[in-house]
KOLFIVEX-375431 format. One record per atom (N, C-alpha, C): residue in one letter; z, y, x; atom name; residue number from 1. Coordinates in Angstrom, 1 decimal, decimal comma. Last residue first. Layout:
REM KOLFIVEX-375431
  zati       w       v       u  fipa  mitor
     A       Z       Y       X    CA    NUM
...
//
This chain:
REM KOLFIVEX-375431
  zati       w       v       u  fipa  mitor
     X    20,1     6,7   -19,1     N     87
     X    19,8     6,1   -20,6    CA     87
     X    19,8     7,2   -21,5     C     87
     X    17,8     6,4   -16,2     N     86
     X    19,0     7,2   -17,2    CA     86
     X    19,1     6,9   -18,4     C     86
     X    16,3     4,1   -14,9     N     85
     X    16,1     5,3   -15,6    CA     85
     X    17,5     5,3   -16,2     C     85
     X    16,5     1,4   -13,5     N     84
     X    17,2     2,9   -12,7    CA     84
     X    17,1     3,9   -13,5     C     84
     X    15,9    -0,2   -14,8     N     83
     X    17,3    -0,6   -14,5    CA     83
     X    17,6     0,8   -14,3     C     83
     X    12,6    -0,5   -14,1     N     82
     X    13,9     0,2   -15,5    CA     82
     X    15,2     0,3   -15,6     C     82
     X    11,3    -0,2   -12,1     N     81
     X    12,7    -0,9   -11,8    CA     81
     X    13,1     0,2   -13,2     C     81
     X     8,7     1,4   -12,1     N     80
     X     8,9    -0,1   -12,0    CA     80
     X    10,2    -1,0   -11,8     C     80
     X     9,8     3,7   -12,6     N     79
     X     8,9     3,5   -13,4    CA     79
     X     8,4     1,7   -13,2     C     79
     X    11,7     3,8   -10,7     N     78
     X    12,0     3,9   -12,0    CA     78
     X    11,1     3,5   -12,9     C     78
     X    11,6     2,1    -7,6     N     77
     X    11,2     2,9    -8,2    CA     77
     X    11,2     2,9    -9,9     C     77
     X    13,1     0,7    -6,0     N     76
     X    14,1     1,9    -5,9    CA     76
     X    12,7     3,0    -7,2     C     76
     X    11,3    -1,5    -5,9     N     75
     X    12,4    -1,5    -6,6    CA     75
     X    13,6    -0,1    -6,4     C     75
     X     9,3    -0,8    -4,2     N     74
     X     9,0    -0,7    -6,0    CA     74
     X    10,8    -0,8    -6,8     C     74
     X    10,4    -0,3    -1,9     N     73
     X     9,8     0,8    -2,4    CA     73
     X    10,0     1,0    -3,7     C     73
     X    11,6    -3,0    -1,2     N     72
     X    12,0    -2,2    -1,8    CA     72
     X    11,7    -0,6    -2,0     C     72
     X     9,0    -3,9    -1,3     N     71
     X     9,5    -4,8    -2,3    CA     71
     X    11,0    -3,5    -2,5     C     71
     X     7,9    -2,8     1,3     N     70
     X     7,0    -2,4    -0,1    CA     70
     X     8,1    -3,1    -1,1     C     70
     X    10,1    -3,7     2,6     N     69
     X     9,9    -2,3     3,0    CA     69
     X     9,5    -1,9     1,5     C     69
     X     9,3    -6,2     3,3     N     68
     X    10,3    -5,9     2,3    CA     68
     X    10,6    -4,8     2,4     C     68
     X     6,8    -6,5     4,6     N     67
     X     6,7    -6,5     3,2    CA     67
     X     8,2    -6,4     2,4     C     67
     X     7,1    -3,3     7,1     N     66
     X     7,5    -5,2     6,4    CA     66
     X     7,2    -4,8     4,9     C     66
     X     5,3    -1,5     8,9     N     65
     X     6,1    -1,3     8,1    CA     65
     X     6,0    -2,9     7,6     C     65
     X     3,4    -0,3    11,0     N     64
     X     4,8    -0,6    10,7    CA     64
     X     5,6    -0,8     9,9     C     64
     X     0,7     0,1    10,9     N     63
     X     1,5     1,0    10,2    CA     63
     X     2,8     0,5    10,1     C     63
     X    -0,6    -2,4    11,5     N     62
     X    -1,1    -1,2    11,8    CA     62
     X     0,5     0,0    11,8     C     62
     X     0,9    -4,6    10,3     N     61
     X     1,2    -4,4    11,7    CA     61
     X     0,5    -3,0    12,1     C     61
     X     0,6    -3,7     7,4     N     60
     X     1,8    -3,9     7,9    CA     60
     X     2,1    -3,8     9,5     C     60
     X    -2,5    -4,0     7,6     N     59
     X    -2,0    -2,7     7,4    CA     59
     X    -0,7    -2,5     7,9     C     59
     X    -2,5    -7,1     7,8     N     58
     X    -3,0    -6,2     9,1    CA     58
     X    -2,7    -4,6     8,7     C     58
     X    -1,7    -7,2     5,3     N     57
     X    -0,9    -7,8     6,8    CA     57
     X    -1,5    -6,9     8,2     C     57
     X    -2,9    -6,1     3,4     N     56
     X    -1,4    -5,9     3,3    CA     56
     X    -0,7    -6,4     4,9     C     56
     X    -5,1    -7,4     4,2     N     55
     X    -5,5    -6,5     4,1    CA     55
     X    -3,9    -5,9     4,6     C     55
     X    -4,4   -10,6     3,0     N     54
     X    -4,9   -10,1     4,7    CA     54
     X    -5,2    -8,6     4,9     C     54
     X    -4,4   -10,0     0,8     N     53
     X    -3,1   -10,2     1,0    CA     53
     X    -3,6    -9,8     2,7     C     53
     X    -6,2    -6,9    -0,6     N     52
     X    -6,0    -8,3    -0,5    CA     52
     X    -5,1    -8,9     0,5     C     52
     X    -7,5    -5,2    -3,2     N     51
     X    -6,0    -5,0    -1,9    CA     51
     X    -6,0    -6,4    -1,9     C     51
     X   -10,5    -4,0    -4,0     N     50
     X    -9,3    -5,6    -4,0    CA     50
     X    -8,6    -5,7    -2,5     C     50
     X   -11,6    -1,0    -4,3     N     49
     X   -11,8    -1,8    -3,6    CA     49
     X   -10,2    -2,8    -3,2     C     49
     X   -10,1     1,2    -5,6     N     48
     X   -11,3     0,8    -6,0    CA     48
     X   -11,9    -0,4    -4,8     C     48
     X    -7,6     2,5    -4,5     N     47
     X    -7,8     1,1    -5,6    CA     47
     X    -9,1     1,2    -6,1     C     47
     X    -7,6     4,1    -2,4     N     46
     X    -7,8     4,6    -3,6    CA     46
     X    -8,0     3,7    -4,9     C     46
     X    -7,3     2,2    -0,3     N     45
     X    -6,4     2,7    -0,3    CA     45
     X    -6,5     3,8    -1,8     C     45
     X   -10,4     1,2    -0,2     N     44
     X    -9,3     0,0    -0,9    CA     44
     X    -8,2     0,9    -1,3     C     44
     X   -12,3     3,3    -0,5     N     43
     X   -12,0     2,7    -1,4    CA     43
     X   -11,0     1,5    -1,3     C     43
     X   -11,3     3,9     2,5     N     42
     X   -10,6     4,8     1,8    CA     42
     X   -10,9     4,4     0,0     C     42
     X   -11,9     1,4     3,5     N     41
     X   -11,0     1,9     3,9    CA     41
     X   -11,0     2,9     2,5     C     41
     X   -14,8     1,9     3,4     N     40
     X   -14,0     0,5     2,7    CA     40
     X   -12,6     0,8     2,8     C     40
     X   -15,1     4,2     5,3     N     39
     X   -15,8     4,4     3,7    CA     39
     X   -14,8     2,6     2,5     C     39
     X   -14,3     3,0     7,5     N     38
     X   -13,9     4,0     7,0    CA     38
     X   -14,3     4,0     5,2     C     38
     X   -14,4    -0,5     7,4     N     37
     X   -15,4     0,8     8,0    CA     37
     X   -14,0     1,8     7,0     C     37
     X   -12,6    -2,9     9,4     N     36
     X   -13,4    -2,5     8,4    CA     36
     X   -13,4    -1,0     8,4     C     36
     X   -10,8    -3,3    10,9     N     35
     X   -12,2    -4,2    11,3    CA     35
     X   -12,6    -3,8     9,9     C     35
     X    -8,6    -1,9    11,7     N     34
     X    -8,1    -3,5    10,7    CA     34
     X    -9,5    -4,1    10,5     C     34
     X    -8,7     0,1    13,2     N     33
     X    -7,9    -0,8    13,4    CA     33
     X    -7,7    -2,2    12,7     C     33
     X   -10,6     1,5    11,5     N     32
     X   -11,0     0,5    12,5    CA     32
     X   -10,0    -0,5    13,2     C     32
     X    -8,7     2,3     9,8     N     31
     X    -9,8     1,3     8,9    CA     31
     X   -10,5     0,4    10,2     C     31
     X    -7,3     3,7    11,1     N     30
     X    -6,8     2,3    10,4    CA     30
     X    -7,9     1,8    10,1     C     30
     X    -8,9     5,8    11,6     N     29
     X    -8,5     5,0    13,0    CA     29
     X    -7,7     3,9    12,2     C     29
     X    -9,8     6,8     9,2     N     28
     X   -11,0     6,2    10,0    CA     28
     X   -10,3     5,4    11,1     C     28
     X    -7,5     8,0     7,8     N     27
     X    -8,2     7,2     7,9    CA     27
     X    -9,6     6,0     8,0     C     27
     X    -5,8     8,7    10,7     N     26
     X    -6,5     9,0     9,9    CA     26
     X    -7,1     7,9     9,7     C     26
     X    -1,8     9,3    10,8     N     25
     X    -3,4     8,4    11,4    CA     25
     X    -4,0     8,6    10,5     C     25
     X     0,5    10,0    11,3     N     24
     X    -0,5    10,7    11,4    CA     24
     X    -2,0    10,4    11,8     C     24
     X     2,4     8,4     9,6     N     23
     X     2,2     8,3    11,6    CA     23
     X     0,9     9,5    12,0     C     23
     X     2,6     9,5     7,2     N     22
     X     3,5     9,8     7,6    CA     22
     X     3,3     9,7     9,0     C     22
     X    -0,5     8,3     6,5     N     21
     X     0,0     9,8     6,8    CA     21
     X     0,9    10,2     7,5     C     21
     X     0,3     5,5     6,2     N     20
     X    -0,3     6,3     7,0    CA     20
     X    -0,3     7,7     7,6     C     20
     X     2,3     6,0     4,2     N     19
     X     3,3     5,5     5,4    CA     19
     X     2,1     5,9     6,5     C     19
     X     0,8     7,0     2,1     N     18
     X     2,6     7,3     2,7    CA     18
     X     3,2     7,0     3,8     C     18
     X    -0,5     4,8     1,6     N     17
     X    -0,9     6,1     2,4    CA     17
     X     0,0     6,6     2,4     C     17
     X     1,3     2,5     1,3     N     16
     X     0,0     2,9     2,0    CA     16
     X    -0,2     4,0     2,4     C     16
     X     2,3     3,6    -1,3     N     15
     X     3,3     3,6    -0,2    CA     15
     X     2,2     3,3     0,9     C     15
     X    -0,1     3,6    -2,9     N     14
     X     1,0     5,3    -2,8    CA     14
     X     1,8     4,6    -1,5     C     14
     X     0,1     0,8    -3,0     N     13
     X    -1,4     1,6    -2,2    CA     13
     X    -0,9     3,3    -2,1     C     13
     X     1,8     0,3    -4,4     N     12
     X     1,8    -0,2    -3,2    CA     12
     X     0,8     0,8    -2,7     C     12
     X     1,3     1,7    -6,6     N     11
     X     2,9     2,2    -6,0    CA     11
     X     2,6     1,5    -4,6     C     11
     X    -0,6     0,3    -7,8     N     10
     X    -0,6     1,8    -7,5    CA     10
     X     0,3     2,3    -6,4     C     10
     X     0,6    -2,3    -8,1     N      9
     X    -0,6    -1,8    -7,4    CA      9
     X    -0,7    -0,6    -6,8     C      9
     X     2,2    -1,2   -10,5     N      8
     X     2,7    -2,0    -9,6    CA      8
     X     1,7    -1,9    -8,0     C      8
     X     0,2    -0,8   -12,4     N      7
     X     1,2     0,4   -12,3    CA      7
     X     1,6    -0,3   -11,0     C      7
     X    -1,0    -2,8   -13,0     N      6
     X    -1,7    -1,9   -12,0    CA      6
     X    -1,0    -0,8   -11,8     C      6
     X     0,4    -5,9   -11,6     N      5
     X     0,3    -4,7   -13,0    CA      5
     X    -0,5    -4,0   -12,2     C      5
     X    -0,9    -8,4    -9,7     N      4
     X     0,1    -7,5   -10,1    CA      4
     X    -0,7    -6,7   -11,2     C      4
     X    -1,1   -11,8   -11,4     N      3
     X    -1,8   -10,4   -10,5    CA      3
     X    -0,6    -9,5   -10,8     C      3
     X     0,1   -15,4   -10,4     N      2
     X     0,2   -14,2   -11,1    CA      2
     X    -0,5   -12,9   -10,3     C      2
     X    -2,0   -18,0    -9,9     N      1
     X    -1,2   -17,1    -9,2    CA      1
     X    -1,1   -15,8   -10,0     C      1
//
């Protein structure tokens, strides 16, 4: 199974806390909401602890948000969609 880049990674775990923030949840009431501690929580959402696909699901129903939400985050983003930078 292919891994993502870590540039690619980054932009997911930036739209993560972007979208937590945005509802105004802290990160101790997601981290309980998805059965893991605060302290694991704020190392997955800082990429030090393995974003893993059950992680992405239970954050998705936490936080509202579809995986084609994250698919078009990266692709409206320049640094991951070269198509978009200015020539």
């Amino acid at each position: 199974m292919p891994q993502l880049n870590k540039k690619k990674l980054r932009k997911i775990l930036q739209f993560i806390k972007t979208q937590r923030e945005s509802k105004g949840y802290s990160q101790e009431y997601v981290a309980y909401k998805i059965g893991i501690t605060q302290s694991a929580y704020q190392k997955l959402e800082s990429g030090r602890l393995s974003l893993k696909v059950i992680h992405v699901l239970h954050l998705s129903d936490v936080l509202d948000f579809t995986l084609s939400a994250i698919d078009a985050y990266l692709a409206s983003d320049p640094d991951i969609n070269p198509a978009l930078s200015s020539s």
